[in-house]
mmCIF file of the protein (N, C-alpha, C, O) and its ligand, coordinates in Angstrom:
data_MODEL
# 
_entry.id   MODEL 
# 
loop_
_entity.id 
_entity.type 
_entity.pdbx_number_of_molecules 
1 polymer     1 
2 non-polymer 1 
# 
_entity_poly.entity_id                      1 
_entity_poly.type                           'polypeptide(L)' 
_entity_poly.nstd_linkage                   no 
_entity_poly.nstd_monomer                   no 
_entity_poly.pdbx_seq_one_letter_code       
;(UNK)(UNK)(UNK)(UNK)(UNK)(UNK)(UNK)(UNK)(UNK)(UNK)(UNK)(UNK)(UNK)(UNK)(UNK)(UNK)
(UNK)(UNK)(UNK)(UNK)(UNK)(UNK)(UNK)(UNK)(UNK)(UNK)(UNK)(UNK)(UNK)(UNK)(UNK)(UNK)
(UNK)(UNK)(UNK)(UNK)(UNK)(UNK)(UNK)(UNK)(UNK)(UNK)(UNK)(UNK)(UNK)(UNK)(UNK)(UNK)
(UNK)(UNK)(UNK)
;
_entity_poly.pdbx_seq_one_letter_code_can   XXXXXXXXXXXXXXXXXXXXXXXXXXXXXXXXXXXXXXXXXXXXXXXXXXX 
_entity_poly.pdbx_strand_id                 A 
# 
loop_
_entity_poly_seq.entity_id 
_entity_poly_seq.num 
_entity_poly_seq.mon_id 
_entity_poly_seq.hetero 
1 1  UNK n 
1 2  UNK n 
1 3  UNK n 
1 4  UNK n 
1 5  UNK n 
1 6  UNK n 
1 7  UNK n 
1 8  UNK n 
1 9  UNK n 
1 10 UNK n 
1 11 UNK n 
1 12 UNK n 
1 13 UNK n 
1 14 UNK n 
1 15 UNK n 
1 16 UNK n 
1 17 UNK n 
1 18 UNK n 
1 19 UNK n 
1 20 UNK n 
1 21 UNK n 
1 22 UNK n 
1 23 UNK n 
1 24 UNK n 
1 25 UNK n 
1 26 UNK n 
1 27 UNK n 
1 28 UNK n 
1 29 UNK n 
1 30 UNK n 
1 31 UNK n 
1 32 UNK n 
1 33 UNK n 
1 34 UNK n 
1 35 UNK n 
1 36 UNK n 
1 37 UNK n 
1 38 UNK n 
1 39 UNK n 
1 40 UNK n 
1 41 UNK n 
1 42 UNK n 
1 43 UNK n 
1 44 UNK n 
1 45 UNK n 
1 46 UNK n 
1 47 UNK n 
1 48 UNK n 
1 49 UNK n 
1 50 UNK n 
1 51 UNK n 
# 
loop_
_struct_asym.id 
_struct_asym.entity_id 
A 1 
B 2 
# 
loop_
_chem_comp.id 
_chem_comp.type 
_chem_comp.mon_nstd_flag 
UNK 'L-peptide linking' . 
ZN  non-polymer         . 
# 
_pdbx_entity_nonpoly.entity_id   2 
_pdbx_entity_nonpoly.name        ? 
_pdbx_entity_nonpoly.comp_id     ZN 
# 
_pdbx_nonpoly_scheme.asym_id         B 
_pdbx_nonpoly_scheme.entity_id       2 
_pdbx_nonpoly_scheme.mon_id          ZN 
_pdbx_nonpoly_scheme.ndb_seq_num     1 
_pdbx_nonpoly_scheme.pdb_seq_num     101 
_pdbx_nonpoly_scheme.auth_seq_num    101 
_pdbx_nonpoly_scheme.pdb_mon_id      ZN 
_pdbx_nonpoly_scheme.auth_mon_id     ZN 
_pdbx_nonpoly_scheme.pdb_strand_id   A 
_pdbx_nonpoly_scheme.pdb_ins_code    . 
# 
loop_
_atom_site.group_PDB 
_atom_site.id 
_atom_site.type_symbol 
_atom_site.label_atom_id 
_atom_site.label_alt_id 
_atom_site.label_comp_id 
_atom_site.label_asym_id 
_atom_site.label_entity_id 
_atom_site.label_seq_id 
_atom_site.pdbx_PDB_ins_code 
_atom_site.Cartn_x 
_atom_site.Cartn_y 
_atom_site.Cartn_z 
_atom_site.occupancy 
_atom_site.B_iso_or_equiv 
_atom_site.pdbx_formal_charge 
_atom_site.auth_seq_id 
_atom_site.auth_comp_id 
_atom_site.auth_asym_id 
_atom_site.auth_atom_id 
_atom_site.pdbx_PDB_model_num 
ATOM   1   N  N  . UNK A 1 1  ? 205.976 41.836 70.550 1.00 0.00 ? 1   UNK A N  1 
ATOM   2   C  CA . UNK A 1 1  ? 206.695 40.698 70.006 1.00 0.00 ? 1   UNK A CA 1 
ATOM   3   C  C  . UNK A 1 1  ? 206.665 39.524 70.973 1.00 0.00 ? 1   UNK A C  1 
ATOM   4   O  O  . UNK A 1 1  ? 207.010 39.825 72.116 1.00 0.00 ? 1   UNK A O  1 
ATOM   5   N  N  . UNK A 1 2  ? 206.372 38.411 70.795 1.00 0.00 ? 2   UNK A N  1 
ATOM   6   C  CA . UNK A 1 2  ? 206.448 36.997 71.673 1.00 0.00 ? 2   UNK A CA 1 
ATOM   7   C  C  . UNK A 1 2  ? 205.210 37.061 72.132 1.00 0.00 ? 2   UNK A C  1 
ATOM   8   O  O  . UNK A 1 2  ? 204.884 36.150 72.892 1.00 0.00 ? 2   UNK A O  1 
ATOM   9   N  N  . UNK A 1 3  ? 203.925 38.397 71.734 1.00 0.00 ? 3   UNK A N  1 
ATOM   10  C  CA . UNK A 1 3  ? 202.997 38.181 73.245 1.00 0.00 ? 3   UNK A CA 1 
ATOM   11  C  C  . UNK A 1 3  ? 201.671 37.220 72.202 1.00 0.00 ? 3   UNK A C  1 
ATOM   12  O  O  . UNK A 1 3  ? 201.396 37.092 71.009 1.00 0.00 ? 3   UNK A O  1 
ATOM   13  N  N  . UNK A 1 4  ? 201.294 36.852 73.174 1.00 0.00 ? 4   UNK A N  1 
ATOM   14  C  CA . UNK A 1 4  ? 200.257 36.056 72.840 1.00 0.00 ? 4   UNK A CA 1 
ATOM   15  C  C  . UNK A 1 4  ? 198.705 36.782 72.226 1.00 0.00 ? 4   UNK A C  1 
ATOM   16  O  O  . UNK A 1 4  ? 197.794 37.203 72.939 1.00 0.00 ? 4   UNK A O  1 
ATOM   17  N  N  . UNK A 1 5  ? 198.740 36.774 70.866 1.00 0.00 ? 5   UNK A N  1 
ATOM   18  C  CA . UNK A 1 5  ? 197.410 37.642 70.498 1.00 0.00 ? 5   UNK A CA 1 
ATOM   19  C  C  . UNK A 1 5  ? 196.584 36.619 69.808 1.00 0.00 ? 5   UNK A C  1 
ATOM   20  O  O  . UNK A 1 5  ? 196.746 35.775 68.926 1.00 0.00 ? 5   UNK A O  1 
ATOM   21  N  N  . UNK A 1 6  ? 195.369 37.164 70.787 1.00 0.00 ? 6   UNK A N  1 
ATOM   22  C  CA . UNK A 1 6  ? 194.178 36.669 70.070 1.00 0.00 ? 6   UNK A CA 1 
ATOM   23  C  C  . UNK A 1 6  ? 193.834 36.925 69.025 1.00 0.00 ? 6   UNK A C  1 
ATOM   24  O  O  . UNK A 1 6  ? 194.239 38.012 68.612 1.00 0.00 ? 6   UNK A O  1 
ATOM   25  N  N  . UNK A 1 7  ? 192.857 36.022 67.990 1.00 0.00 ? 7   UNK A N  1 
ATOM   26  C  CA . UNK A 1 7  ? 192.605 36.741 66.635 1.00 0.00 ? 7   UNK A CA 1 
ATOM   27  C  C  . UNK A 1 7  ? 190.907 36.258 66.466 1.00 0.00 ? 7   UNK A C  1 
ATOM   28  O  O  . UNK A 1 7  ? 190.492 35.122 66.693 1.00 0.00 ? 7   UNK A O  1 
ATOM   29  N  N  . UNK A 1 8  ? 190.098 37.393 66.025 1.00 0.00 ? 8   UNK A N  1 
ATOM   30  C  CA . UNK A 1 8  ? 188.973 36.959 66.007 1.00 0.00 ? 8   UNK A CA 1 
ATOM   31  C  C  . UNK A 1 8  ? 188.596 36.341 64.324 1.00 0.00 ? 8   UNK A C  1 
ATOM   32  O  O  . UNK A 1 8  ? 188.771 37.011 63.306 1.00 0.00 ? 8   UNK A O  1 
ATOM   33  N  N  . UNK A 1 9  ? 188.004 34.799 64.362 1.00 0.00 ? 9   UNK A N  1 
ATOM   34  C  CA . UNK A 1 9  ? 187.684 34.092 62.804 1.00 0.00 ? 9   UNK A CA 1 
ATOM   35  C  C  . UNK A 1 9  ? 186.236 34.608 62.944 1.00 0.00 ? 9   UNK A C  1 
ATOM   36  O  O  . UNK A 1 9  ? 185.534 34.881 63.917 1.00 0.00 ? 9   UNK A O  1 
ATOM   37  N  N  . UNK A 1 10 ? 186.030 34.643 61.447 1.00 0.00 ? 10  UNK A N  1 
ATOM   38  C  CA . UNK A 1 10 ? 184.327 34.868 61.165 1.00 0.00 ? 10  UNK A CA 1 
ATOM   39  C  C  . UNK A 1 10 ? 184.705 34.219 59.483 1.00 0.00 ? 10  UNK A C  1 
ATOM   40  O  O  . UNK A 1 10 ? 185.390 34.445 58.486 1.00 0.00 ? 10  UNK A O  1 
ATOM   41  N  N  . UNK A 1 11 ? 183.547 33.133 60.139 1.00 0.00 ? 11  UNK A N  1 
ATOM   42  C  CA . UNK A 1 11 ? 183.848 32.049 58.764 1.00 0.00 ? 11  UNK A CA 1 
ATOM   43  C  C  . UNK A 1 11 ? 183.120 33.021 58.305 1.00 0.00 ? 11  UNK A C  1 
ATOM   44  O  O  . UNK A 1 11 ? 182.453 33.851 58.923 1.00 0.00 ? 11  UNK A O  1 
ATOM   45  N  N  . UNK A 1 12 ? 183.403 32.768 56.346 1.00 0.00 ? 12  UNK A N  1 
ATOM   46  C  CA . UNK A 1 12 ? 182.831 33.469 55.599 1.00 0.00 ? 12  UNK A CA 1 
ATOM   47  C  C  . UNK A 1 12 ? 181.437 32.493 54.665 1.00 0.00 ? 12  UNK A C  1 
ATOM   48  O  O  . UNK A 1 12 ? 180.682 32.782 53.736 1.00 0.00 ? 12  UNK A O  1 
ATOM   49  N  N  . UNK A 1 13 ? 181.585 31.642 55.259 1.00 0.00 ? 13  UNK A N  1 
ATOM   50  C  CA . UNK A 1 13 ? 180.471 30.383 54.396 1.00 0.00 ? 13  UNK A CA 1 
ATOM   51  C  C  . UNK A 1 13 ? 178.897 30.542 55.484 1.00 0.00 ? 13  UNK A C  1 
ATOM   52  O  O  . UNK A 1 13 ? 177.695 30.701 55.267 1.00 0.00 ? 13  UNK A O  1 
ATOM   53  N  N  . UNK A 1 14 ? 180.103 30.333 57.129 1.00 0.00 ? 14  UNK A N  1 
ATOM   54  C  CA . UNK A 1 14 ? 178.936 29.699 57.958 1.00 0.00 ? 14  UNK A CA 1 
ATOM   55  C  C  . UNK A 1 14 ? 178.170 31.227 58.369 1.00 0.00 ? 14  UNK A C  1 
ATOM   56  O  O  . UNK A 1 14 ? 176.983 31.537 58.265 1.00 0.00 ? 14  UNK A O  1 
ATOM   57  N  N  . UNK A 1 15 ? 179.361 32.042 58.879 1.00 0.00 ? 15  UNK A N  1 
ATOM   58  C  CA . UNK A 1 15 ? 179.061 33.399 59.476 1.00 0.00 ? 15  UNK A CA 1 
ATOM   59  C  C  . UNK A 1 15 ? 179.448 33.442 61.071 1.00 0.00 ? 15  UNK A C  1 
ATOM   60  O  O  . UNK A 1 15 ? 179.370 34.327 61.923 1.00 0.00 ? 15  UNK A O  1 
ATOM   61  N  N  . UNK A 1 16 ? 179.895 32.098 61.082 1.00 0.00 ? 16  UNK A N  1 
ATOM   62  C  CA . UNK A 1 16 ? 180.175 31.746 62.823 1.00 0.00 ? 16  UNK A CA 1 
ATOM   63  C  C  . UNK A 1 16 ? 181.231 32.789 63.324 1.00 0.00 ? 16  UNK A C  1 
ATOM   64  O  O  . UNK A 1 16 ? 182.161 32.752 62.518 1.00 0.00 ? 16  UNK A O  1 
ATOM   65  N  N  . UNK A 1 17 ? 181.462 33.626 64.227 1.00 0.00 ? 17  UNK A N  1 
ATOM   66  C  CA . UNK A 1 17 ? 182.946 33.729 64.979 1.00 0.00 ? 17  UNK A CA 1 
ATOM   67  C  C  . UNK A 1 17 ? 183.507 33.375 66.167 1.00 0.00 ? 17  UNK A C  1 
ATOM   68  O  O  . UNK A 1 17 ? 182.998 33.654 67.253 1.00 0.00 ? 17  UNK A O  1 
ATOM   69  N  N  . UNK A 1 18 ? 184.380 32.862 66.048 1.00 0.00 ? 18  UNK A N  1 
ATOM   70  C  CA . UNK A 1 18 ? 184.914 32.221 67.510 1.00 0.00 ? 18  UNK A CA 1 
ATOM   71  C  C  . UNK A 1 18 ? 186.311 32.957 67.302 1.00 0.00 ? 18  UNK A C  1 
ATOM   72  O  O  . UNK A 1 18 ? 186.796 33.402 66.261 1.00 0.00 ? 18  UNK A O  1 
ATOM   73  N  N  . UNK A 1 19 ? 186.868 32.954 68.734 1.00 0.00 ? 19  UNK A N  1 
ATOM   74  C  CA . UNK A 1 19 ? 188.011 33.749 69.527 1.00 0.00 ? 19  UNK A CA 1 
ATOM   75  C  C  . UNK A 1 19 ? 188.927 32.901 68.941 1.00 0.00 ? 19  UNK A C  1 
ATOM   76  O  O  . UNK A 1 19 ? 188.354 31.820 68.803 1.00 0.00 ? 19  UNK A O  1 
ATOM   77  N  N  . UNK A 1 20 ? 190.435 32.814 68.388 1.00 0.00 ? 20  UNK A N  1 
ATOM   78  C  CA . UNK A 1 20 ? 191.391 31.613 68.292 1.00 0.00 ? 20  UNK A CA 1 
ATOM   79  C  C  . UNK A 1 20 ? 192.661 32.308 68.499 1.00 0.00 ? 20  UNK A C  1 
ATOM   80  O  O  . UNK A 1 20 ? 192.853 33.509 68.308 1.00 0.00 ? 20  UNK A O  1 
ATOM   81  N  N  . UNK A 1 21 ? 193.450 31.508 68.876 1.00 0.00 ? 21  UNK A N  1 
ATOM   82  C  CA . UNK A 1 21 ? 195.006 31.863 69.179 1.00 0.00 ? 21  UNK A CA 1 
ATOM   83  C  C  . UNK A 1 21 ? 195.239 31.346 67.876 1.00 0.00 ? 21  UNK A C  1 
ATOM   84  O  O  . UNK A 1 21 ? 194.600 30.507 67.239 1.00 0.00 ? 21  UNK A O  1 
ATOM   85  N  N  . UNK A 1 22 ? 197.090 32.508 67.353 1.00 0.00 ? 22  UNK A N  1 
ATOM   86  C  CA . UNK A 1 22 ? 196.973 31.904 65.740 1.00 0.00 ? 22  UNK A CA 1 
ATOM   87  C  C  . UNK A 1 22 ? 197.522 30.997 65.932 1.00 0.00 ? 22  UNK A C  1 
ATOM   88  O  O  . UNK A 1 22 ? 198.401 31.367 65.153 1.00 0.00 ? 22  UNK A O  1 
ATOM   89  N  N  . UNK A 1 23 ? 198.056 29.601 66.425 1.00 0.00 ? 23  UNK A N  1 
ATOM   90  C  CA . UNK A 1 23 ? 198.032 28.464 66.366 1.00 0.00 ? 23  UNK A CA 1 
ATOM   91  C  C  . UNK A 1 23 ? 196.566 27.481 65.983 1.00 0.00 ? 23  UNK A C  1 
ATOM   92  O  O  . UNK A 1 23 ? 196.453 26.522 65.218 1.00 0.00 ? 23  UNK A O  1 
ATOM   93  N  N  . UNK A 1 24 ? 195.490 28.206 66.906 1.00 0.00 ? 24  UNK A N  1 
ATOM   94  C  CA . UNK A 1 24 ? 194.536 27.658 66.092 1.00 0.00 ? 24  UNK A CA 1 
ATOM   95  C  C  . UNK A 1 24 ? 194.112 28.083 64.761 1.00 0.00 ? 24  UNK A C  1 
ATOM   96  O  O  . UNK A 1 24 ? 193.607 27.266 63.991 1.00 0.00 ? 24  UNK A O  1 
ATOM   97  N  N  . UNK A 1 25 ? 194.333 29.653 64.346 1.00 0.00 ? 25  UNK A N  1 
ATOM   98  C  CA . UNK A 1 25 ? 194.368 30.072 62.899 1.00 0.00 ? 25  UNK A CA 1 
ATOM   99  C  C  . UNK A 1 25 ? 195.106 28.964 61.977 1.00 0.00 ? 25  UNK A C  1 
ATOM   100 O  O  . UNK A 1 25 ? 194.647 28.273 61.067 1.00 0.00 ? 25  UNK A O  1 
ATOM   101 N  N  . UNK A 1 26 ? 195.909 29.006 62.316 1.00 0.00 ? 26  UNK A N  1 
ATOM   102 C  CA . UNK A 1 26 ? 197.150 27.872 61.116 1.00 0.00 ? 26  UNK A CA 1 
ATOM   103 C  C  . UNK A 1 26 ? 196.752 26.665 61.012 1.00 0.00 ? 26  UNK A C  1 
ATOM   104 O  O  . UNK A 1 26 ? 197.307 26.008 60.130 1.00 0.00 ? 26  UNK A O  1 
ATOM   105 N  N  . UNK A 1 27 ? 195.693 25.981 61.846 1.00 0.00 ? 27  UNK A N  1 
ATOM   106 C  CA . UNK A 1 27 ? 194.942 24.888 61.897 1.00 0.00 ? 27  UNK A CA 1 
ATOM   107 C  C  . UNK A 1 27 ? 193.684 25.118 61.385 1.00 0.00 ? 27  UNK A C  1 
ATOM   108 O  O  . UNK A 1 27 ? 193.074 24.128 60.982 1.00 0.00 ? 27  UNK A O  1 
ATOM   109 N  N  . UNK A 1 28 ? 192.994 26.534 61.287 1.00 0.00 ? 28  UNK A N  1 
ATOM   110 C  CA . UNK A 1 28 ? 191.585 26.501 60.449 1.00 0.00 ? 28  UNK A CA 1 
ATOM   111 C  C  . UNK A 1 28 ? 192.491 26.489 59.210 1.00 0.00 ? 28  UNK A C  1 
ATOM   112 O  O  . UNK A 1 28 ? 192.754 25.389 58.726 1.00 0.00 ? 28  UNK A O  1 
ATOM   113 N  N  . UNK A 1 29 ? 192.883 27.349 58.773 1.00 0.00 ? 29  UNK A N  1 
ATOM   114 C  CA . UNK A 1 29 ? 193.440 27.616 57.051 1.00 0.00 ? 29  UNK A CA 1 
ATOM   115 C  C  . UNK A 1 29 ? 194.129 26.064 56.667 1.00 0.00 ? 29  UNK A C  1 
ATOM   116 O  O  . UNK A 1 29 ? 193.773 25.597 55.585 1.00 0.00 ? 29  UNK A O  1 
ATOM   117 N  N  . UNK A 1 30 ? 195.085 25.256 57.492 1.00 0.00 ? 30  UNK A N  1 
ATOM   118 C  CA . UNK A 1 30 ? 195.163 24.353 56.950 1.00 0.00 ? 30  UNK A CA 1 
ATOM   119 C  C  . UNK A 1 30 ? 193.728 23.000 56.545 1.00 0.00 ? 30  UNK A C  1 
ATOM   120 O  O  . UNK A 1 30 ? 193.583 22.188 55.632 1.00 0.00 ? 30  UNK A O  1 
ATOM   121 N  N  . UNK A 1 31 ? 192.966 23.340 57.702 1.00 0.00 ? 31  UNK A N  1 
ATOM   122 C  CA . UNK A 1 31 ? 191.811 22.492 57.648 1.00 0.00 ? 31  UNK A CA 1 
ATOM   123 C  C  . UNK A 1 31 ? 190.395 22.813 57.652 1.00 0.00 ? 31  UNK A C  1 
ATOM   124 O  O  . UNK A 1 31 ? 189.385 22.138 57.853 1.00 0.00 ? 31  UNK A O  1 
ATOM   125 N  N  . UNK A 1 32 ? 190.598 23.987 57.385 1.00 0.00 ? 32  UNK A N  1 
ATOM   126 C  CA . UNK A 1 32 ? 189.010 24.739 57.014 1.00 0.00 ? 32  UNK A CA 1 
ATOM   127 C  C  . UNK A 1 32 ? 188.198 24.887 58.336 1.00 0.00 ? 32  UNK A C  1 
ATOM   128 O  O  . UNK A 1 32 ? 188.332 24.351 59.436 1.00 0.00 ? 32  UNK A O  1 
ATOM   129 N  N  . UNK A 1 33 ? 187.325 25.782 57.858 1.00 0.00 ? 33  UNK A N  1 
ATOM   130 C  CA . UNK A 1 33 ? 186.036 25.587 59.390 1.00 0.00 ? 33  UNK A CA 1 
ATOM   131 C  C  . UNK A 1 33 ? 185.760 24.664 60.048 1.00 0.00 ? 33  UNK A C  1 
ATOM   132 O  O  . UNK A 1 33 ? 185.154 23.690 59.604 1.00 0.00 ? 33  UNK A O  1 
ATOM   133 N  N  . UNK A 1 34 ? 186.208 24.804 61.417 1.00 0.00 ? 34  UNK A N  1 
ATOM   134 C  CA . UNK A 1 34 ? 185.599 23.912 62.355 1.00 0.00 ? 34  UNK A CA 1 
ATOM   135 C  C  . UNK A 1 34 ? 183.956 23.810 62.131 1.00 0.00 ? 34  UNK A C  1 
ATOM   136 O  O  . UNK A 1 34 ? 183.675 22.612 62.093 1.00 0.00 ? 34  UNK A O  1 
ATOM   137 N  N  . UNK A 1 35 ? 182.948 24.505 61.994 1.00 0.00 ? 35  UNK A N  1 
ATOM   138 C  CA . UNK A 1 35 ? 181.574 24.120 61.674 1.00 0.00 ? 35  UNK A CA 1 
ATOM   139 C  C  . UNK A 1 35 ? 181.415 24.068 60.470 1.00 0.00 ? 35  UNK A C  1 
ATOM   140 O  O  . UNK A 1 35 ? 180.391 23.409 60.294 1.00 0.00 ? 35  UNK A O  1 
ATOM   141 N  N  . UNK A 1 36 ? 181.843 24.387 59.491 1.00 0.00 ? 36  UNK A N  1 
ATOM   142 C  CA . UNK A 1 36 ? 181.080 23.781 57.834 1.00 0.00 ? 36  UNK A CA 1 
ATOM   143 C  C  . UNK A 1 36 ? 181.821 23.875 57.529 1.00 0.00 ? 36  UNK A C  1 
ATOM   144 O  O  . UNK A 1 36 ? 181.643 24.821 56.762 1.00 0.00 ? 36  UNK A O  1 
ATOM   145 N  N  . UNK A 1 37 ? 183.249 23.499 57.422 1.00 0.00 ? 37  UNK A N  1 
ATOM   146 C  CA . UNK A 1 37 ? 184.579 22.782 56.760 1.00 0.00 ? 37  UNK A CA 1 
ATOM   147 C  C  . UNK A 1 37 ? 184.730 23.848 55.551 1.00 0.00 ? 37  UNK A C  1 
ATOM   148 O  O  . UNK A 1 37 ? 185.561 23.552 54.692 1.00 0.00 ? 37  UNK A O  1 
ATOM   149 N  N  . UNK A 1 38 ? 184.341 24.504 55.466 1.00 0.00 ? 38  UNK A N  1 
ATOM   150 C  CA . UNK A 1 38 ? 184.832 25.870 54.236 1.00 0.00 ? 38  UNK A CA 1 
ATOM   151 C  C  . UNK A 1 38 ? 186.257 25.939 54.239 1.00 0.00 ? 38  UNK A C  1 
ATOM   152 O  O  . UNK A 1 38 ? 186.800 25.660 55.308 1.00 0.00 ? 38  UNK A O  1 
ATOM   153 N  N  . UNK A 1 39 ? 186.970 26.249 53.281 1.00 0.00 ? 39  UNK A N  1 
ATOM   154 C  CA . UNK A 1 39 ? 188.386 26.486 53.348 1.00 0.00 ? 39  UNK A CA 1 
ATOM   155 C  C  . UNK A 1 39 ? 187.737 27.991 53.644 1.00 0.00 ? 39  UNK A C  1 
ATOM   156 O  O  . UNK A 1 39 ? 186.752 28.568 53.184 1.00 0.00 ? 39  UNK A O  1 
ATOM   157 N  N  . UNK A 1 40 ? 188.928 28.425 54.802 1.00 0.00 ? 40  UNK A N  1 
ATOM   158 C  CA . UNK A 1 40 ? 188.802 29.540 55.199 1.00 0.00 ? 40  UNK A CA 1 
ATOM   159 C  C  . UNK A 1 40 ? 190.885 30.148 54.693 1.00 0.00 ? 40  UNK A C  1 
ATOM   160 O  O  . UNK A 1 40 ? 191.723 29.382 54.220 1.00 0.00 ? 40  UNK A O  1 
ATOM   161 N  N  . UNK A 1 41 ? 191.082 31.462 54.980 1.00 0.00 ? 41  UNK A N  1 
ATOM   162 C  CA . UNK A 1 41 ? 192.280 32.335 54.542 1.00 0.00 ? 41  UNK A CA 1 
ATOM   163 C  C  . UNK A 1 41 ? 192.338 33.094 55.504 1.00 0.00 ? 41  UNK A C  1 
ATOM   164 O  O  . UNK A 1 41 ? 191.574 33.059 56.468 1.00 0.00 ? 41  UNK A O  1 
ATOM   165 N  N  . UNK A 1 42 ? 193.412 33.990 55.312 1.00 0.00 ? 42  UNK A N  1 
ATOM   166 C  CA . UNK A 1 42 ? 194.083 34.809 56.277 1.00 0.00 ? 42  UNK A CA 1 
ATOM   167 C  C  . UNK A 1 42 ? 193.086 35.941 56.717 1.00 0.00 ? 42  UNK A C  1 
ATOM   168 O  O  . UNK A 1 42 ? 192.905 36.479 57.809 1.00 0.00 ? 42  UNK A O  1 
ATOM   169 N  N  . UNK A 1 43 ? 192.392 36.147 55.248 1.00 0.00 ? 43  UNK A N  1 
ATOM   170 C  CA . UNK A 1 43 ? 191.034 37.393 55.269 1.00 0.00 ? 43  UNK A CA 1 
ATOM   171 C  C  . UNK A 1 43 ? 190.083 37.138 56.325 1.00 0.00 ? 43  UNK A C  1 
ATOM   172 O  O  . UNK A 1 43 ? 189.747 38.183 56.881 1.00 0.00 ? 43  UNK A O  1 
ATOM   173 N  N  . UNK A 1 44 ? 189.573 36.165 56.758 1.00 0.00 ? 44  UNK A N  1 
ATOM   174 C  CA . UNK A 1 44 ? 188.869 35.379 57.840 1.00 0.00 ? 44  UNK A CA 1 
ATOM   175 C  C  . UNK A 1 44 ? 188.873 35.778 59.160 1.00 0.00 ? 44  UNK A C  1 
ATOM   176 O  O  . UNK A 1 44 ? 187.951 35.725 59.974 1.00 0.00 ? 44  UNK A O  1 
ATOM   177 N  N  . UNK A 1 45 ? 190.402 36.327 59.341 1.00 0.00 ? 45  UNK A N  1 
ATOM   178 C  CA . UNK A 1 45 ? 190.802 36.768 60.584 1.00 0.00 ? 45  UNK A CA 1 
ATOM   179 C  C  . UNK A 1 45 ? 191.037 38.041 60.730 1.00 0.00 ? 45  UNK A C  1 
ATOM   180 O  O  . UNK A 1 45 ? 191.396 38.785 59.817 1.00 0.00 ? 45  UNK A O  1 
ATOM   181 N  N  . UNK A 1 46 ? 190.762 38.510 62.400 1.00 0.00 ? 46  UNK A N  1 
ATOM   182 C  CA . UNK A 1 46 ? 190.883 39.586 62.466 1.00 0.00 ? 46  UNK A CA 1 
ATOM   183 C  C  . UNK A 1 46 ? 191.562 39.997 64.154 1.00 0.00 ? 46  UNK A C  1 
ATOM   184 O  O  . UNK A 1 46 ? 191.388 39.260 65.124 1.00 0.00 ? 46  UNK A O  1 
ATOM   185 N  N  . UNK A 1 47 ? 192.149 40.994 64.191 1.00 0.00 ? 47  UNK A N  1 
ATOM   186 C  CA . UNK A 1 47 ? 192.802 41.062 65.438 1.00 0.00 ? 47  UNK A CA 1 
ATOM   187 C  C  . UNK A 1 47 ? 191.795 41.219 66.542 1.00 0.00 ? 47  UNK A C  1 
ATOM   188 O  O  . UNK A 1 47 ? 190.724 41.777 66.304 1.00 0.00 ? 47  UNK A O  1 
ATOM   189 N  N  . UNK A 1 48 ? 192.029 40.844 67.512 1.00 0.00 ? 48  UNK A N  1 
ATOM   190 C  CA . UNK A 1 48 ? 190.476 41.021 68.959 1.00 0.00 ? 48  UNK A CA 1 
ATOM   191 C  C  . UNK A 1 48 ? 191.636 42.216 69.139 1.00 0.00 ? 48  UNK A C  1 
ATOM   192 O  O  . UNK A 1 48 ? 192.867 42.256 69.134 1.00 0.00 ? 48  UNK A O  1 
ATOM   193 N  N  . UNK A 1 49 ? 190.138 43.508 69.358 1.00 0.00 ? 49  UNK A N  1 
ATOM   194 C  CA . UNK A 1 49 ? 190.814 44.588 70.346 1.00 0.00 ? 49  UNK A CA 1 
ATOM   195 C  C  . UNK A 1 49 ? 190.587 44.475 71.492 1.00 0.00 ? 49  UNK A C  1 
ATOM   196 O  O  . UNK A 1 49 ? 189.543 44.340 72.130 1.00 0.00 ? 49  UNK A O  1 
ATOM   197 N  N  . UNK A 1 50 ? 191.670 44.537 71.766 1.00 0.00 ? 50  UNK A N  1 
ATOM   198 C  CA . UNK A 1 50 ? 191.362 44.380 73.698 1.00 0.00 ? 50  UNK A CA 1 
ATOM   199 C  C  . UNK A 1 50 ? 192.022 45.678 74.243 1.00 0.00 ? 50  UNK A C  1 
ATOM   200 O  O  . UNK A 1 50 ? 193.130 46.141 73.970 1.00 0.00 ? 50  UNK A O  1 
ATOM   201 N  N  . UNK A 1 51 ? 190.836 46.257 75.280 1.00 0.00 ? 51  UNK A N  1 
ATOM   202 C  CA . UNK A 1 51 ? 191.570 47.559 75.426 1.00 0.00 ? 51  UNK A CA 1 
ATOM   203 C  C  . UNK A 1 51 ? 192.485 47.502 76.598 1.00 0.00 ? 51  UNK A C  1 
ATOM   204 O  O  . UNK A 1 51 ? 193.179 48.477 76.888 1.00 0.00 ? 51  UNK A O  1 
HETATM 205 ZN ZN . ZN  B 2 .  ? 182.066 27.877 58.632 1.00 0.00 2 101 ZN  A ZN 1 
# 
């Protein structure tokens, strides 16, 4: 709880994935892919395992 998790995006248009904190999540879904502006969703994301 409070800790800072990474979340891994994999646009579903471009195929790109980049690393994002969900602050930057809440900024793709409000504004789509940073490389080909796709509206992207919650499905997009995925937790980084970090061991
Ligand atoms: Zn994209």
């Amino acid at each position: 709880m409070g800790t800072c998790e990474n979340l891994q995006f994999v646009c579903p248009a471009c195929t790109r994935s980049i690393e994002v904190t969900e602050s930057v999540r809440d900024a793709l879904v409000e504004s789509g892919c940073v490389i080909c502006g796709t509206d992207v969703d919650d499905g997009a994301f995925a937790l980084e395992k970090t061991a």
